[in-house]
N, C-alpha and C positions, 0 to 999 in steps of 0.2 A: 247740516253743515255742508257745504261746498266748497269746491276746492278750485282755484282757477290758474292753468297750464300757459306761461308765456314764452313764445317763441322768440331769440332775439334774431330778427331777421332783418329788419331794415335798417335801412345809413344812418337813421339817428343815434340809435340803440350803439352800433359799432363806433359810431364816434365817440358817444359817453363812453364806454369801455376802455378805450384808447385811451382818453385824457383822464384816466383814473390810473391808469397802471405809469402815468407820463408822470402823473401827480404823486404817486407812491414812489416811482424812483429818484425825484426830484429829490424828496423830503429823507429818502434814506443817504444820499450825498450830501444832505445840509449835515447833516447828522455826521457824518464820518470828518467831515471838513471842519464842523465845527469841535470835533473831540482832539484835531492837530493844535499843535502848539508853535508859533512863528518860525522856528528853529526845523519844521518839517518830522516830527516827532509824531508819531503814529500812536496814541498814548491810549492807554486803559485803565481811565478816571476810576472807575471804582471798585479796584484793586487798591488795599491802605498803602500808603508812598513809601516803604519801605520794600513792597511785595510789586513795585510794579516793575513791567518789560518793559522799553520803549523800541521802535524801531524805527532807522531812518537809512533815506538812502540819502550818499553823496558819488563828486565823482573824484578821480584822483588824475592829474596830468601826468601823462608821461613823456619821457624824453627818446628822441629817434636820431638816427642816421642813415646813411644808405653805408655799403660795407663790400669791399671786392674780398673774394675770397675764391682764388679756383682752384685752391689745393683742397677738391673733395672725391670723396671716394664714392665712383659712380658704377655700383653692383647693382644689374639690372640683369632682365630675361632677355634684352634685346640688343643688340648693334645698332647705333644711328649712325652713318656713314654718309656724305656729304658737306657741303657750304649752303651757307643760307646768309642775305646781308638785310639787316632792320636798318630803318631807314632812323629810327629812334634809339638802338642799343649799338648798332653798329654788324659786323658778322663775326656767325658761328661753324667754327670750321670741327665737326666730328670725325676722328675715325677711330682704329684700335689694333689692338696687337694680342695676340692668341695663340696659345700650340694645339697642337690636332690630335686625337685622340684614336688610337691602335686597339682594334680589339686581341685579346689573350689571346696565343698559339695563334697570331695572324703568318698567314704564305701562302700564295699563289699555288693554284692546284698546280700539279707537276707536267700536264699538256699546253700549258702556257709558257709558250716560246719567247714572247716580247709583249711590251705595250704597244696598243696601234696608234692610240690619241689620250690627253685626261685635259681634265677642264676643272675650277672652280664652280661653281656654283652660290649663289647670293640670292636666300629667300626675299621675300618680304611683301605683306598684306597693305600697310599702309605708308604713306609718307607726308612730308611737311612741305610745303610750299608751291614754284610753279612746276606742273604737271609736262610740261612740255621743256625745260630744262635741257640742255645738253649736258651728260659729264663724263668727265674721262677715267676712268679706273688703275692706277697700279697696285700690284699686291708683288710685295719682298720678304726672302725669305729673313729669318731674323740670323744674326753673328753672336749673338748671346743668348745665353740659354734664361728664361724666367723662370724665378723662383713661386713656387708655389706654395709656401709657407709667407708668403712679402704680400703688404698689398700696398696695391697701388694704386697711383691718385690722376686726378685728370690732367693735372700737369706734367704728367710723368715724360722728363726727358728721352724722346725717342734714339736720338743720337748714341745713344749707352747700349743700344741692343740694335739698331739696324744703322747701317750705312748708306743704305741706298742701292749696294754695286750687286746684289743678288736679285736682280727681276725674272720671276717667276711668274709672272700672269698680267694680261694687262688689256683694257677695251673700254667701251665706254657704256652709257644706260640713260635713256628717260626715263623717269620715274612714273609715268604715266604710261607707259608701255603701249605705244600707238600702236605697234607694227603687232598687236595681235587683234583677231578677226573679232565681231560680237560674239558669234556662236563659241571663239573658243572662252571668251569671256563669262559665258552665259554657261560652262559646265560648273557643274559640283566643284569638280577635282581644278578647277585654274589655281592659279598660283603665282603673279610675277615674279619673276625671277629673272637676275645677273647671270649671264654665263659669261666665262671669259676661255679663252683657249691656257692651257699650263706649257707653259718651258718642255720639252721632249726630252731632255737634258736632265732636269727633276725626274721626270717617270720612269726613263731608263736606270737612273742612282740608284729610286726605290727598290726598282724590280730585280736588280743587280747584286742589292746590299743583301733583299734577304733569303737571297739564293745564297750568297756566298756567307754570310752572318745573320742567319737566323737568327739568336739571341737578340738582337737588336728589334726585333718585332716581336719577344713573346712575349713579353708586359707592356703596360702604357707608360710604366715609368721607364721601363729600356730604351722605349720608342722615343719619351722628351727627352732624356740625354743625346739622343740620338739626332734628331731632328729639332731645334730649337722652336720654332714655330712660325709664324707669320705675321706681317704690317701688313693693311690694307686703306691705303689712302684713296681719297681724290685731288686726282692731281689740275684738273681744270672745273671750272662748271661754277656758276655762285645761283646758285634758286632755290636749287631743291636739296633734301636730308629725309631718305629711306631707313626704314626704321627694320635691320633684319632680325629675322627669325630662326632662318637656319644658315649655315654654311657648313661647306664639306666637298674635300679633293676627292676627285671620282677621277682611278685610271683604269681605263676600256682594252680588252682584250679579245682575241680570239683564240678557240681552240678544237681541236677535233677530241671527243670523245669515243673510246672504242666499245664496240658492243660486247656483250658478254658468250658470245658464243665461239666466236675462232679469233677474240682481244684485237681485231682491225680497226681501225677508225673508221668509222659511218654515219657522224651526225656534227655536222661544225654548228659552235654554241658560242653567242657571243655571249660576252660577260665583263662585267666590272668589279674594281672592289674599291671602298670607301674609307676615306681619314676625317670623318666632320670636326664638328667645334663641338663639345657636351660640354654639360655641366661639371664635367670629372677633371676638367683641365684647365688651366688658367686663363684666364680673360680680361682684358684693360680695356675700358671704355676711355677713350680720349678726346678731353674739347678746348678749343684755343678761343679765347675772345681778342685776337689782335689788335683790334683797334675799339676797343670798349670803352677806354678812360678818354678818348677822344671825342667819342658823343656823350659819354655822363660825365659830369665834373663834381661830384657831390661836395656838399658843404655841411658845415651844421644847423648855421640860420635856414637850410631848405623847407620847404612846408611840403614838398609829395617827396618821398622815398621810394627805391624801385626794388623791385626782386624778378630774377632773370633767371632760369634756367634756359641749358642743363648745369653751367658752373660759371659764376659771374659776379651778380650782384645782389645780393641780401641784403636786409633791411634789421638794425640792431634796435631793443628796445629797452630802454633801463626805467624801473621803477623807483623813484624815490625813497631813499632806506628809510628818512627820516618818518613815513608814512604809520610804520611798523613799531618805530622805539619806543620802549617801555616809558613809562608816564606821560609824556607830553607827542606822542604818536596820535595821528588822529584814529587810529583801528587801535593803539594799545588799548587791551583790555576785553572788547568785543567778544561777541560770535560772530564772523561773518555767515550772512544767509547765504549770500551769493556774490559773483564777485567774475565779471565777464568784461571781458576787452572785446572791441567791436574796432575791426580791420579796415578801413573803407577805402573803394577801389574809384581810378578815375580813369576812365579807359579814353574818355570825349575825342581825342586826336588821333586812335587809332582806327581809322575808318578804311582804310588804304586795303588791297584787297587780299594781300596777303600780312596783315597784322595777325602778331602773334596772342591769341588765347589767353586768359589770365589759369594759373595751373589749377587744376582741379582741387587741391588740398594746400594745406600750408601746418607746417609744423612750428609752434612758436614752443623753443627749447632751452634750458640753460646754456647761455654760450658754450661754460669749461666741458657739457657733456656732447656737442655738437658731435665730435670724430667721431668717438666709442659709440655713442648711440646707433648710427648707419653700421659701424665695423662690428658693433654685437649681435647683427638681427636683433634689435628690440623693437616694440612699441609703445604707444604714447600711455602714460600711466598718471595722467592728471594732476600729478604732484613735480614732475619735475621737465615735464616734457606734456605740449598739447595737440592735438589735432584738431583743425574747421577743413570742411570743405565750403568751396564757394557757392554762393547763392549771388544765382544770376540776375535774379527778378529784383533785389535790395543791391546790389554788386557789393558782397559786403561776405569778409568770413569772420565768424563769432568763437571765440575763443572763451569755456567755462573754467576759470582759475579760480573755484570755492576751496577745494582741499588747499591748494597751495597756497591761500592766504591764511586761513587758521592754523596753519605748520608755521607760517611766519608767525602770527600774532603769539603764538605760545613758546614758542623759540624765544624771540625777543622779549615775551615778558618775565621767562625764567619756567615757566608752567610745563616746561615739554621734555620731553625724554633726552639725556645727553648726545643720542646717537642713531634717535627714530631721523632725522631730519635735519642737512644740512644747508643753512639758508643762503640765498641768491637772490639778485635783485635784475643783472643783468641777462637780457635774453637774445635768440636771433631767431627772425623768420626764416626757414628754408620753401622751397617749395620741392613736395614732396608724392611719390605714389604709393599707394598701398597693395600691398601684394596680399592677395587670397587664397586660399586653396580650394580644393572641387568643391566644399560646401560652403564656399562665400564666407569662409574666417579670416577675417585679420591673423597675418603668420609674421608678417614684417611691413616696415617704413624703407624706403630708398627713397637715396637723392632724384627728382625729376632727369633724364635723361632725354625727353623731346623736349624742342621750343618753347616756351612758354614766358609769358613777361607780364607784369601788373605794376602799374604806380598806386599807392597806398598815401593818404593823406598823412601825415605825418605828426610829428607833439608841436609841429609850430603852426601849423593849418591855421590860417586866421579864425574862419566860420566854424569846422569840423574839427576839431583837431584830435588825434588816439588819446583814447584816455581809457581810467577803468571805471566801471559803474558799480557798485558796492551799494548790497544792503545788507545792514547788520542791527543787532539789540544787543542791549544791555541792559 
């Protein structure tokens, strides 16, 4: 007996091979296509009809609008400080209001005769728009003290806590900071940074009060009744909006130190001491869209909806109740498999060279829990709040709503717990940032606080319109 070894090495052999596996997958789609039934029914013929699953997808329309809204509460790590004008949203005017924080048993060592100079200081790594911008800076002090148990929102009436008549610092900044060298550019350690010169007027107050009332600097809560805090506006400039990271009154002094051997002075030591901005103290992020409703004009026949940050215009989206209702609901009864809203974005007119970004996330939430949700530090928990991030490559962010349609479906068919699940139909997009800690955890959701702007097709889109895609059995 012999045995004969075939090599498949040539283009005939590989072409049979091809059109055989082209032929097997043909017949295995005849096969699947022909087990569907008109209705789009995924069926499993021979299961007895009592025992069978069937499953199908449909899609569900939903209903949109665009939505002002700038009473939100904009708790971030950052200051955006500036003007900025879209040629399509109109302009965003940032600034904020702050008290300054005292460290415990603060006082000037006892060889400190006076202040010689103090200055402001205004971090910051990046910013929005043109680089070459002129703006002009003043910082006031505040006539009312902030409450630190209140919070506050982006519309928060200035007027209530500052007047104006206390200027305490004031200069101006390009955002792009021409006037440093490459090399200094090029260290480790750069940093842009606002400097502004302070009132001599202030430094003296400080260095006076807590000579003569120390108590007023030996806590930080002695020091906010003491000192209300500060407003930090721009007062000219429309380009640009720097995004700070630190601030903090620095007043400079000098002093002779005496040595320890016959207690004379023989060493002059310059020095300062600091009041920053921390997280221990109160902070209000502030943004105006003045002339916003002048370039959007929303309607309900609209077919694109817009969402704007840092506080502006959202985008509402209500689902159909009657989707849900027990017996004649098209989901009454199901399981839903899945159940995903797809966002789609139309950027095509924003080409201009400073348009703004569509936000990196989007939060699609129960309207009634919009406030508390930001004021709780929570996160998106799939059932009553969602998060997509954007995909640039589709321009599209995808929103997974499976839990929260079967809390519906069982809700409204009676099936579901009196108190597991309270149902909702209406929602709102925000755009949103996700704060992480050193090991890249999700810790919290905030309101977006940079620039950021997206038109979204909407439930009236001729071609595209939001809808939900649902597959489910039963």
């Amino acid at each position: 007996m012999s045995f004969t070894t075939r090599f498949w090495n040539n283009d005939l052999d590989l072409k049979m091979i091809k059109n055989f596996y082209l032929s097997l997958c043909s017949f295995i789609m005849i096969a699947a296509l022909y087990s569907c039934n008109d209705s789009n029914m995924l069926g499993t013929s021979i299961q007895p009809d009592k025992d069978k699953i069937s499953v199908a997808y449909d899609t569900v329309h939903v209903k949109t609008k665009t939505v002002f809204m700038d009473s939100v509460l904009l708790r971030n790590s950052v200051f955006a400080l500036g003007s900025f004008h879209d040629k399509t949203y109109g302009t965003t005017k940032s600034d904020f209001m702050s008290q300054l924080y005292c460290a415990r048993d603060f006082s000037f060592h006892s060889s400190v005769k006076q202040i010689d100079s103090a200055y402001i200081y205004l971090y910051y790594k990046k910013w929005f728009g043109d680089s070459t911008a002129l703006n002009t800076i003043s910082v006031y002090e505040l006539n009312k003290p902030l409450d630190v148990n209140q919070n506050y929102y982006a519309n928060t009436d200035v007027r209530k806590y500052c007047d104006k008549t206390k200027l305490i610092a004031s200069g101006s900044f390009i955002a792009g900071d021409v006037f440093s060298t490459d090399s200094v550019r090029a260290l480790a350690t750069y940093y842009p940074c606002i400097k502004l010169p302070v009132s001599m007027s202030l430094a003296k107050r400080f260095f006076n009060d807590s000579k003569s009332n120390p108590e007023k600097f030996k806590t930080p809560e002695a020091f906010q009744q003491y000192f209300n805090g500060i407003y930090v506006t721009t007062e000219t400039g429309d380009g640009s909006i720097v995004y700070l990271t630190n601030v903090e009154l620095e007043l400079c002094y000098t002093a002779w130190i005496n040595n320890k051997i016959d207690g004379n002075p023989d060493s002059l030591v310059i020095g300062a001491s600091y009041f920053p901005i921390t997280k221990e103290v109160k902070q209000i992020n502030l943004v105006d869209h003045p002339d916003s409703s002048y370039y959007i004009k929303p309607s309900p026949s609209d077919s694109i909806n817009y969402i704007y940050a840092p506080a502006g215009m959202f985008t509402e989206v209500s689902i159909p109740e009657n989707v849900f209702t027990k017996g004649n609901g098209k989901l009454s009864g199901k399981t839903i498999n899945g159940l995903r809203m797809t966002v789609l974005a139309t950027q095509l007119d924003d080409d201009w060279d400073y348009a703004m970004a569509p936000p990196s996330a989007l939060l699609l939430i129960n309207k009634a829990d919009a406030t508390n949700f930001i004021k709780n530090y929570e996160l998106n928990d799939g059932v009553y709040s969602f998060l997509a991030t954007y995909n640039s490559s589709s321009e599209e962010y995808v929103f997974d709503l499976t839990a929260y349609a079967n809390k519906m479906v069982h809700k409204m068919d009676g099936t579901g717990s009196a108190n597991d699940f309270k149902p909702f139909t209406d929602m709102i997009l925000l755009p949103v940032t996700v704060i992480q800690n050193s090991s890249s955890d999700n810790v919290r959701i905030d309101h977006m606080i940079t620039p950021a702007a997206v038109k979204v097709r909407g439930g009236n889109h001729k071609t595209q319109p939001m809808s939900l895609e649902v597959l489910y059995s039963k």
